[in-house]
C-alpha positions in Angstrom: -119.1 -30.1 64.5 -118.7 -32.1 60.9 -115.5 -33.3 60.2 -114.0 -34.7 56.7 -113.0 -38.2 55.9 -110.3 -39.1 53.3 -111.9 -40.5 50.5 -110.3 -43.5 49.9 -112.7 -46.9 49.0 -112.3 -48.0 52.6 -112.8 -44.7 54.5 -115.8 -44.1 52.3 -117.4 -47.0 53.2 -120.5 -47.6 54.6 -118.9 -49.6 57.7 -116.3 -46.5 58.2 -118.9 -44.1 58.2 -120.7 -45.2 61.0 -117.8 -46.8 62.8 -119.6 -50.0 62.5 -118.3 -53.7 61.9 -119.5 -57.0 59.9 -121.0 -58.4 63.0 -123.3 -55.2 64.0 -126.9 -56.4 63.9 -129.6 -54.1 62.6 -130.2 -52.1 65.9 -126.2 -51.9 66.5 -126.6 -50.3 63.2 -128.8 -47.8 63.7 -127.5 -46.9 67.1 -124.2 -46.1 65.4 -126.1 -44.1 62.9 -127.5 -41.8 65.3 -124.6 -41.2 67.2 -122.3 -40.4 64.2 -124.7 -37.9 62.9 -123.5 -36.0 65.6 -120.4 -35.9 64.5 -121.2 -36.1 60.4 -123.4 -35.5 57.9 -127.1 -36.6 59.3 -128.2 -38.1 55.2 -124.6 -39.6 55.0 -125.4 -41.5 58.1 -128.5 -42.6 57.3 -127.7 -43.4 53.8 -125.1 -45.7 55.4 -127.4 -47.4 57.7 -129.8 -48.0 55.1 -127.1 -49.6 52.7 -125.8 -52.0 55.7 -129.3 -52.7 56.6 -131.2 -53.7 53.4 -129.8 -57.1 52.0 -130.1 -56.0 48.6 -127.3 -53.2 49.1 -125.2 -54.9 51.8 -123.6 -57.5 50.1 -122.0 -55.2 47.9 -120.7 -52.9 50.7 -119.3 -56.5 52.5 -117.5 -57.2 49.5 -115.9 -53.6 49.3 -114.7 -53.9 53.1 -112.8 -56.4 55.2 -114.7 -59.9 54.9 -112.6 -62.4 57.0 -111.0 -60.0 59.2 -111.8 -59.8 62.7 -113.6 -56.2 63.7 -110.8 -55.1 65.6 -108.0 -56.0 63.0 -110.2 -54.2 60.6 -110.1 -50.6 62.2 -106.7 -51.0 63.0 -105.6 -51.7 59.0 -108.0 -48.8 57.7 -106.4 -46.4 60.6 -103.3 -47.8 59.6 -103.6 -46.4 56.0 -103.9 -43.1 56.8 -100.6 -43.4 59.0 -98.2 -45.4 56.4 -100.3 -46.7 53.2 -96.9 -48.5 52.5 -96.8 -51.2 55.5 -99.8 -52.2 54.2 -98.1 -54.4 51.4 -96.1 -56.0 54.0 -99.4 -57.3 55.7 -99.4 -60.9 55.8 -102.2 -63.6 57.1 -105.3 -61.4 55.5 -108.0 -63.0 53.1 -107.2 -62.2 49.3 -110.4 -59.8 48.5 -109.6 -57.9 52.4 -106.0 -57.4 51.6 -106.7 -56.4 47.7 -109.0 -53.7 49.5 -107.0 -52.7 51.5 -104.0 -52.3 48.9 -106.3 -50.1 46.5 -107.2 -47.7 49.5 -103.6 -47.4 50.2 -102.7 -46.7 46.5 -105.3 -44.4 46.4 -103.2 -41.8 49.2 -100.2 -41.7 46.9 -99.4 -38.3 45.2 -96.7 -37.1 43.0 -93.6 -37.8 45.1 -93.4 -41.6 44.5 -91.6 -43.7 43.0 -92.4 -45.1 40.3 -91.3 -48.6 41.2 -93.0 -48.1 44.1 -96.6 -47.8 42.0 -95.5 -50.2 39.5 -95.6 -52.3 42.8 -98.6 -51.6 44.1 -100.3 -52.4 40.9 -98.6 -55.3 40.6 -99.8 -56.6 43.8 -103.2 -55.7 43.8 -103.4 -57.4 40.3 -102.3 -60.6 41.6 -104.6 -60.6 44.6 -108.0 -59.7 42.1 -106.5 -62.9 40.2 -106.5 -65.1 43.6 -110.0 -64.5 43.9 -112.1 -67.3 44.9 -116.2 -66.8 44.9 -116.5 -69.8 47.7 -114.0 -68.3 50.2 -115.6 -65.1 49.7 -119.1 -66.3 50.4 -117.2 -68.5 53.2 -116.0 -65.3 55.1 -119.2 -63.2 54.4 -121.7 -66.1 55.9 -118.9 -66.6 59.4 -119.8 -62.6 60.0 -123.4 -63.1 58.8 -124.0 -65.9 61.2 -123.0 -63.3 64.3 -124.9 -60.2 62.7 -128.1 -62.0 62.3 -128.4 -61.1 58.7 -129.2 -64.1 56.5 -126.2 -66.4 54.6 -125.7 -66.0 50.7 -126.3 -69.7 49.3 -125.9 -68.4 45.5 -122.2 -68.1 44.1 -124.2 -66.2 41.4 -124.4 -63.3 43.7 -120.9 -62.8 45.0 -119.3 -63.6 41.4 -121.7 -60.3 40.4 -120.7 -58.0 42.9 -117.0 -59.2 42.4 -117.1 -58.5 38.4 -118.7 -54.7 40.4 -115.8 -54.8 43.0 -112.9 -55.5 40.4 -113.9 -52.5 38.3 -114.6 -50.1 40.9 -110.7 -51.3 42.0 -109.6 -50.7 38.3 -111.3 -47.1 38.3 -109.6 -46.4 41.6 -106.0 -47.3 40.4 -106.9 -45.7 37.1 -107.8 -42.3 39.0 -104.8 -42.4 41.3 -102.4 -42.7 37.9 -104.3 -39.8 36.1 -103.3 -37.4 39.4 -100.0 -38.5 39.0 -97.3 -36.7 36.2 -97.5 -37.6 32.8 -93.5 -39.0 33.3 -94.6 -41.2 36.0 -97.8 -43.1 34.8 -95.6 -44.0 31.2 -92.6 -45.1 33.5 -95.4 -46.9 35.8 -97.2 -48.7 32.7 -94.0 -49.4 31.3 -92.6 -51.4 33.9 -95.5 -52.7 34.9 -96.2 -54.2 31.1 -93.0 -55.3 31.3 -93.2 -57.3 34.4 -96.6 -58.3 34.2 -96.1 -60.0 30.5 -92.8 -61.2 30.8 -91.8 -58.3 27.7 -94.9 -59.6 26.0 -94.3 -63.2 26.2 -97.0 -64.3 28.5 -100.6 -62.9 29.4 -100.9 -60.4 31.9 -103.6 -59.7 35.1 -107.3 -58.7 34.0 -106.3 -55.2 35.9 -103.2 -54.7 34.1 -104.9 -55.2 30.8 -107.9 -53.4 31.9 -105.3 -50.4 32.6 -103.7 -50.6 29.5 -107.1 -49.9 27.8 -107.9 -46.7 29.6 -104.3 -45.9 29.0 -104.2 -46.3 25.6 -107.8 -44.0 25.3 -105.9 -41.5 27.3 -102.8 -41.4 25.3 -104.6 -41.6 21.7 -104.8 -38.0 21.2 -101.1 -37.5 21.6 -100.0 -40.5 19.4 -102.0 -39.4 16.6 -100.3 -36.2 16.5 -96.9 -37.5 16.5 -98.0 -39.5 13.2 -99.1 -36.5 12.0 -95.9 -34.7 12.8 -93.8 -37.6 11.4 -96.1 -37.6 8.0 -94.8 -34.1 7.6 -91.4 -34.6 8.0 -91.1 -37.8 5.6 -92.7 -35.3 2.9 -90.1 -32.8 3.5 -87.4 -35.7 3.5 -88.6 -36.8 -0.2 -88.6 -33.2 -1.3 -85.1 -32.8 0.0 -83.8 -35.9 -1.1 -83.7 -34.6 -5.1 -81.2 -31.9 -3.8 -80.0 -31.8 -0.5 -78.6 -35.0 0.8 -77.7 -33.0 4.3 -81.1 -31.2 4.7 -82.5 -34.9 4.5 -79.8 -36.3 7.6 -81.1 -33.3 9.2 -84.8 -34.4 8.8 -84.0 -38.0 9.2 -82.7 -36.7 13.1 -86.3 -35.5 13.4 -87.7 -37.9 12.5 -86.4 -40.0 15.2 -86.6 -37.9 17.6 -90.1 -37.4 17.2 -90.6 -41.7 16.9 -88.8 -42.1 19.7 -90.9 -40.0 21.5 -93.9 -41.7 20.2 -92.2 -44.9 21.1 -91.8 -43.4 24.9 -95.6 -43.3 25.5 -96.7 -46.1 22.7 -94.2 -49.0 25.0 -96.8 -50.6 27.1 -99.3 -50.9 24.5 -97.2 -52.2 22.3 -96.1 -54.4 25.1 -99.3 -55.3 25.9 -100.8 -56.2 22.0 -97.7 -58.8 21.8 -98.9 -60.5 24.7 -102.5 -60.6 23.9 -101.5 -61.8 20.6 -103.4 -58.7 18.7 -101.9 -56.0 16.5 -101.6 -52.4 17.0 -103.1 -50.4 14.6 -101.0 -47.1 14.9 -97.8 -48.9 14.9 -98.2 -50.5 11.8 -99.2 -47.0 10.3 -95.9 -45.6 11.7 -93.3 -48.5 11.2 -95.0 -48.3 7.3 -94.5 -44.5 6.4 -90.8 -45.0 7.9 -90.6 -48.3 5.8 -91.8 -46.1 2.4 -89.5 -43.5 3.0 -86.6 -45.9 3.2 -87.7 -47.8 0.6 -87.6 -44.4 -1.9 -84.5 -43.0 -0.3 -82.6 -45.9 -1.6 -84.7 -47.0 -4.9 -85.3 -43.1 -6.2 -81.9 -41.3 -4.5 -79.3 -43.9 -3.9 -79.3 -42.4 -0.5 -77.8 -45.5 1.1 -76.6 -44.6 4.6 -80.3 -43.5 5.2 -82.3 -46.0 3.8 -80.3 -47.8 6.7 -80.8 -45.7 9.3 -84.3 -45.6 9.1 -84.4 -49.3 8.7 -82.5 -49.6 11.9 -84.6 -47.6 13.4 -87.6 -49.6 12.4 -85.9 -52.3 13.9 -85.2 -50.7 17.5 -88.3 -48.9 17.8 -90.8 -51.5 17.1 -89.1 -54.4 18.8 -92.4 -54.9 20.6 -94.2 -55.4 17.6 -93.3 -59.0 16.1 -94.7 -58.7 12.5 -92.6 -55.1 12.1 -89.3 -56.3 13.1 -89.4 -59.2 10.9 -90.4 -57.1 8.2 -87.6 -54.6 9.2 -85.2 -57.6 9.4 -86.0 -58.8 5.5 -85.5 -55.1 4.3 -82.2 -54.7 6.7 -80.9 -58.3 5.5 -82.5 -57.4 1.6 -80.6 -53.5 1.9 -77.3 -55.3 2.9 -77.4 -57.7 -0.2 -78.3 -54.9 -2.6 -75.5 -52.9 -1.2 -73.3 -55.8 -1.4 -74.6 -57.0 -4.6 -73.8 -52.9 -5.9 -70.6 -52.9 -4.2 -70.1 -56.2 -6.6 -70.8 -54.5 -9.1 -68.6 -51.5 -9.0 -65.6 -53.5 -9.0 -66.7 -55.1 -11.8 -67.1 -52.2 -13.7 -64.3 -50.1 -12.6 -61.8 -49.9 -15.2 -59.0 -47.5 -16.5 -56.0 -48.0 -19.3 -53.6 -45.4 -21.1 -54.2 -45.5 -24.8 -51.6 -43.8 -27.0 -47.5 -44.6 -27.4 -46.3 -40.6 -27.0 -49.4 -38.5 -26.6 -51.8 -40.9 -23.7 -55.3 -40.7 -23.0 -57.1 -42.3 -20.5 -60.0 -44.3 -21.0 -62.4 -45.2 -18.0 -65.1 -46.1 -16.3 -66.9 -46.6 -13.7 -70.1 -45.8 -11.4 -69.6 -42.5 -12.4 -69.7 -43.1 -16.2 -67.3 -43.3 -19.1 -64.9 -41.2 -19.8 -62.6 -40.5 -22.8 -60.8 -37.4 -23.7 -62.0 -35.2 -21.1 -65.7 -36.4 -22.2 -67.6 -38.2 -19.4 -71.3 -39.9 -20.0 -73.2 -41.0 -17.1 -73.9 -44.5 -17.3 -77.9 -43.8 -17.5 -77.7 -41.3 -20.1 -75.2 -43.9 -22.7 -78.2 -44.7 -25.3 -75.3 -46.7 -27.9 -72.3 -48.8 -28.0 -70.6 -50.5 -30.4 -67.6 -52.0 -30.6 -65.2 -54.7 -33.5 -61.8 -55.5 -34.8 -60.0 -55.6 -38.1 -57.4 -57.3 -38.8 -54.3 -55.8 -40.7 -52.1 -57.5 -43.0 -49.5 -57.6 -45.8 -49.1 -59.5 -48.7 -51.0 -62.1 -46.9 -48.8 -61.7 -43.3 -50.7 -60.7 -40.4 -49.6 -57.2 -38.9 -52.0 -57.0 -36.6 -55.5 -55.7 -35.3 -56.9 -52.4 -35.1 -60.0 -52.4 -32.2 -63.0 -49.9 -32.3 -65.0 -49.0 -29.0 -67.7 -46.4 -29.6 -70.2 -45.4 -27.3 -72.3 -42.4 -26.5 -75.9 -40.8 -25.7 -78.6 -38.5 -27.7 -76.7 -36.2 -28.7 -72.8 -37.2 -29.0 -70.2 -40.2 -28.9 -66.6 -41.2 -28.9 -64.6 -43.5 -30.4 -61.5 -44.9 -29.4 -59.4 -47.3 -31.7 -56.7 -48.8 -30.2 -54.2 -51.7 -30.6 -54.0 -53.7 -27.2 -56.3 -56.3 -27.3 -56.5 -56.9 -23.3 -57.5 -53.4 -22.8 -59.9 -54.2 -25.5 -61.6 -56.7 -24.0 -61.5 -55.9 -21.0 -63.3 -52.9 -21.9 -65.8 -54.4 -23.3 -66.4 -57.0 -20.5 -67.1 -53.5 -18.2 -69.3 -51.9 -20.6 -71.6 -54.8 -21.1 -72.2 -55.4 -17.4 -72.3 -51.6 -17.1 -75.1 -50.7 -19.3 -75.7 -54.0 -21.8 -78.5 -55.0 -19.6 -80.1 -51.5 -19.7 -79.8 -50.9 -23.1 -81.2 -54.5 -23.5 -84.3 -53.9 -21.1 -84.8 -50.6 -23.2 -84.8 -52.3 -26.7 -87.6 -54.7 -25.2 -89.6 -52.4 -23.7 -89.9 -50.2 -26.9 -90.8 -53.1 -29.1 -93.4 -54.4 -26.2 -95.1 -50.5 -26.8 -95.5 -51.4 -30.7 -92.5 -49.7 -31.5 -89.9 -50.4 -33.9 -86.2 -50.4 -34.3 -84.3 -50.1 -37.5 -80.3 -51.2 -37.7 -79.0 -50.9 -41.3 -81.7 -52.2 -43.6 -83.2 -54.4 -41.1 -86.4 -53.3 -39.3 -87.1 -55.0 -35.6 -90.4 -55.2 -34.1 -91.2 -57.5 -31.2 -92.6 -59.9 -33.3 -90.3 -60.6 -36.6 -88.2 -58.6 -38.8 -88.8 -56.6 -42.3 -85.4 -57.9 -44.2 -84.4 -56.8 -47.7 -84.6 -59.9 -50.7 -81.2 -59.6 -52.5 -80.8 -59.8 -56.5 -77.3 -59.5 -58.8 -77.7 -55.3 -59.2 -79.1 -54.2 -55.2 -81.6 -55.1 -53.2 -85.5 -55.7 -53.9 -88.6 -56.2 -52.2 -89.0 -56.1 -48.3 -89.9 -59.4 -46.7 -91.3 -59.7 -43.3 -90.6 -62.8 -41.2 -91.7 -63.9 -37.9 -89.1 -65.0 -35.4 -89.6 -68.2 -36.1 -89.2 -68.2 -39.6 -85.6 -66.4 -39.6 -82.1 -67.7 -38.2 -79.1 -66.0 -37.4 -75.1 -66.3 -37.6 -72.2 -64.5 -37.4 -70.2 -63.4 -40.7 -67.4 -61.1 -41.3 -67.9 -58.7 -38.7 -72.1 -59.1 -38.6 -74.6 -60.1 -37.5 -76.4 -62.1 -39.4 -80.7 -62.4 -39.8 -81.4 -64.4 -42.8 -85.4 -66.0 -44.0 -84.5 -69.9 -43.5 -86.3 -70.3 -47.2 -85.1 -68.3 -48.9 -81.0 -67.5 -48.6 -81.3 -63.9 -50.3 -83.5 -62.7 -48.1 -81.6 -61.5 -44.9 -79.9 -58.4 -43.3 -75.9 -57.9 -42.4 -75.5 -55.8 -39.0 -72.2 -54.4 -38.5 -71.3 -55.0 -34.9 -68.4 -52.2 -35.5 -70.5 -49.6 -37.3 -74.1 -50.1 -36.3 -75.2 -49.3 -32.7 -76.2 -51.6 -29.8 -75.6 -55.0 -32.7 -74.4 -56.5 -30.0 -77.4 -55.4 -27.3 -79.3 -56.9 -30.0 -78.1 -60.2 -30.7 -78.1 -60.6 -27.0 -81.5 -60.3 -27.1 -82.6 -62.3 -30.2 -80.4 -65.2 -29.2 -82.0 -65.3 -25.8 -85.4 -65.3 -27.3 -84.2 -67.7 -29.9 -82.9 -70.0 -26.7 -86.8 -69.9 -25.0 -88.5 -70.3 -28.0 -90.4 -67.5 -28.0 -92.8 -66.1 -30.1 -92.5 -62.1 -29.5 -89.3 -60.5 -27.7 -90.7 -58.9 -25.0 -92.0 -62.4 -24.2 -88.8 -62.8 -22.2 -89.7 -60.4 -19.7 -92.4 -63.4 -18.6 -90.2 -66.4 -19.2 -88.1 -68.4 -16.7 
C-alpha cells in the first residue's frame, strides 16, 4: 500500500525516499530501492536510485541533504521535523549547509498560525547559515562520506560552489513559497521586521536571502502599489479642484490621502528598507513623495492654504523616513514653509495698521492682510492698482498753521482719499502701504514696460528704455523729446518728481507725488535703476 510523504526539501529527497544514508554504496542503494517500492511509488524509487547512483546527479542531492552528519543523527533530525519543526533552531553542533537544510525544511511546515516573529526568525537564521557557507568544508564533509560509500572524492571547488549557487536558490524559492501560503498581514509584518533587523533600519547590507526575498516581494507587491498611486493621483486632483472653494472638502481629502499613503507605506516598508541599505533608489517612492510634494507646494503658493501645505509636508517627512533623498527634500520645504510663514507672519504686523481720523464725526482708516479700508470701503491688497499720497503746508501772512496730508489709493474702478492733519498717522500710513503693496505695484510697472508697453504720468511718457518729455518755451510747452535713461536726471521740487534732459534744462517733466498715481512707485523704481546703472528698467529684474 503507497503511502504519502510531506513534501518538505528533506522529506523529498532522494536519501528519504529510499531510507538510504551518505555512506550506502551502489548495491545498498539499489537494495533499498527495491524494497521501498513496496511501499511507494515503483518510478519514484527508481528515479531516486538513479539520482544517488550516477555521479553527475548525486552531488547535487548530497548538497540538499545532511553532509557531515552521521546517518543516524540524520534520520533522527528529518523525523524530528515532522514532530516539532521548532527545536530544530535550537540544534547545536551541526555543519552550516546540514543545519541551513534542515532549517528551510522546518520553515517549510509552518502555516498560518505563526507568529510572525517566529518567521522573521527562521529567516533570519537560515540567512546567516547560507552566509557561513564554506565550499572547502562542504567538499570536506562530502569526500569523509564518499570515502565509506565507495563513490569517488570531488577534487574541484568549481563543482560544489555550482551546486551551492543551485542549493541557495532552491532554499530562497522554498522560504519564498512558505511566505506566499501565509496571510497577506503576516508576510508584510515578516519582511518588515526582518528588513529591519537584517539591515540595521537600512544602515548596513543585509544576507543574499534576505535581499533575494525582497526582490520576489517587491514583484509580488507591484500590482498593489501602483494602484494606490493611482488612487492618491485622484485624490490630489480633487484636492486642487477643492482648494479654489472649499478649504474643508480639501482637509477632508487631505485625510484620504493619508490614509491611503499610509497604507502604501504599510506594504512599501521593507523595500524601502531594503533600497537604503543597498544604497539604490526606489522608483515608486519618489513618484509618490513628488505628487504629495506638488500638491503642497500649490496649496500654499496658489491658495494660501497653510495648515495643509504642512500637513502634507509632515507627512512626507514620516512616511518616507526610509527614503534618504525625500526626507531631506521634505526637511528644506518643512524648514523653507516655516520661514515663509514666519517671514508672512512678519509681515502682517508690519502692515497692520488702524487710526481714527476726524475731531467730532471719526472714521477709521485701516489696514491690513485683509486690505484697506476707509469709510466702510475695503480694497483687497491685490486688487489696489494706485496710490498716492503728499502734504501742503498752510500758512498766514508768512506764519506756519500747519499741514494738511493727502492719502489716496484705489483699484480699476474707484478710490478714496483721506486728508488728514496728524502727521504720525500720516506716516505711519504710508510706511504700511508701501510695504503692503509698493513692491507689487513696482514689479507691475516693470513687467509692463519689459512687454513693450508704456506708461504715461502727467505729460511724461515711460517706457523701459527712456522717457518722451515735453521741451518748455515762455507761452506752453513744445516739441516732445525722447531721452534714454542715461541722458536724463532726476530731483525732487515742490511736491514732484522731477525728470529733466541733462542738456537741455527746458526739457523735463513735473510728477505730482500728491495728484498723479503710483509717483512714488515710480521713482522707486527709476532711482533703483539709476543706482545699477542700467540701461533698460526691467534690467533690474537681472541685476544683483
Amino acid at each position: 500500500m503507497a503511502i504519502t510523504v510531506r513534501n518538505t526539501s528533506l522529506q523529498g529527497s532522494p536519501f528519504s525516499i529510499l531510507d538510504a544514508t551518505v555512506r550506502d554504496d551502489r548495491q545498498a542503494i539499489a537494495r533499498r530501492a527495491e524494497d521501498r517500492s513496496l511501499e511507494l511509488d515503483h518510478a519514484l524509487c527508481q528515479q531516486a536510485r538513479s539520482q544517488l547512483t550516477n555521479p553527475r546527479t548525486r552531488l547535487a542531492a548530497e548538497i540538499a541533504w545532511l553532509p557531515g552528519v552521521s546517518p543516524n543523527r540524520a534520520k533522527q533530525l528529518v523525523n524530528r521535523i515532522l514532530q516539532d519543526p521548532g527545536i530544530i533552531r535550537s540544534e547545536s553542533g551541526l555543519p552550516v549547509l546540514a543545519h541551513a537544510n534542515l532549517m528551510t525544511a522546518a520553515f517549510e511546515t509552518v502555516d498560518e498560525c505563526i507568529r510572525p516573529a517566529d518567521a522573521g526568525a527562521f529567516i533570519q537564521e537560515i540567512a546567516a547559515l547560507l552566509e557561513g557557507l564554506d565550499v572547502d568544508e562542504v567538499r570536506r564533509d562530502i569526500n569523509e562520506d564518499r570515502a565509506v560509500s565507495g563513490f569517488p572524492e570531488i577534487t574541484s571547488g568549481e563543482r560544489i560552489e555550482s551546486e551551492l549557487a543551485e542549493r541557495k536558490r532552491a532554499i530562497r524559492n522554498a522560504v519564498r513559497d512558505t511566505l506566499n501560503c501565509l496571510p497577506t498581514e503576516t508576510v508584510v509584518t515578516v519582511m518588515t521586521d526582518v528588513v529591519e533587523t537584517a539591515t540595521c533600519g537600512g544602515e548596513s547590507h543585509a544576507a543574499e536571502l534576505i535581499d533575494d526575498l525582497v526582490d520576489s516581494y517587491e514583484v509580488g507587491a507591484h500590482e498593489f502599489l501602483e494602484k494606490e498611486v493611482a488612487n492618491v493621483s485622484k485624490l490630489v486632483q480633487v484636492a486642487r479642484e477643492l482648494a479654489q472653494q472649499d478649504r474643508q472638502g480639501v482637509q477632508h481629502i487631505l485625510g484620504g490621502i493619508e490614509k491611503v499613503v499610509r497604507n502604501w507605506d504599510r506594504v512599501a516598508q521593507p523595500i524601502q528598507v531594503s533600497a537604503k541599505a543597498r544604497g539604490s533608489a526606489h522608483a515608486p517612492s519618489n513618484e509618490l513623495a513628488s505628487q504629495i510634494r506638488d500638491l503642497a507646494i500649490d496649496l500654499f503658493n496658489e491658495h494660501e492654504l497653510t495648515a495643509e501645505s504642512r500637513r502634507l509636508t509632515d507627512l512626507v517627512k514620516e512616511v518616507f523616513a526610509e527614503v534618504p533623498v525625500l526626507v531631506e527634500r521634505a526637511e528644506q520645504d518643512a524648514n523653507a514653509l516655516e520661514s515663509i510663514i514666519e517671514n508672512r507672519q512678519e509681515w502682517v504686523r508690519e502692515i497692520t495698521y488702524q487710526a481714527e481720523i476726524g475731531i467730532v464725526f471719526k472714521n477709521t482708516l485701516s489696514i491690513s492682510p485683509a486690505g484697506i479700508s476707509w469709510k466702510g470701503k475695503t480694497y483687497p491688497l491685490n486688487e489696489v492698482s494706485r496710490v498716492r499720497w503728499g502734504g501742503v503746508k498752510h500758512s498766514v501772512n508768512g506764519i506756519p498753521t500747519g499741514t494738511t496730508y493727502t492719502l489716496a489709493f484705489g483699484d480699476e474702478r474707484s478710490e478714496s482719499v483721506v486728508e488728514l492733519r496728524r502727521e504720525e498717522v500720516f506716516s505711519t500710513f504710508v510706511d504700511k502701504l508701501t510695504r503692503a503693496v509698493g513692491g507689487r505695484l513696482a514689479a507691475e510697472l516693470i513687467a509692463t514696460l519689459k512687454a513693450g508697453g508704456e506708461l504715461s504720468f502727467g505729460d511724461a511718457v515711460v517706457k523701459d528704455d527712456g522717457v518722451i518729455l515735453s521741451k518748455h518755451k515762455w507761452l506752453g510747452t513744445g516739441e516732445r523729446v525722447r531721452c534714454s535713461w542715461h541722458d536724463v536726471h532726476i530731483w525732487s521740487a515742490d511736491g514732484s518728481f522731477c525728470i529733466g534732459a541733462q542738456k537741455d534744462k527746458k526739457t523735463y517733466a513735473a510728477l505730482s507725488y500728491i495728484h498723479l498715481p503710483n509717483v512714488h512707485i515710480l521713482e522707486q523704481v527709476i532711482r533703483v535703476g539709476f543706482k545699477r546703472g542700467i540701461h533698460r528698467l526691467s534690467d533690474i529684474l537681472n541685476s544683483d
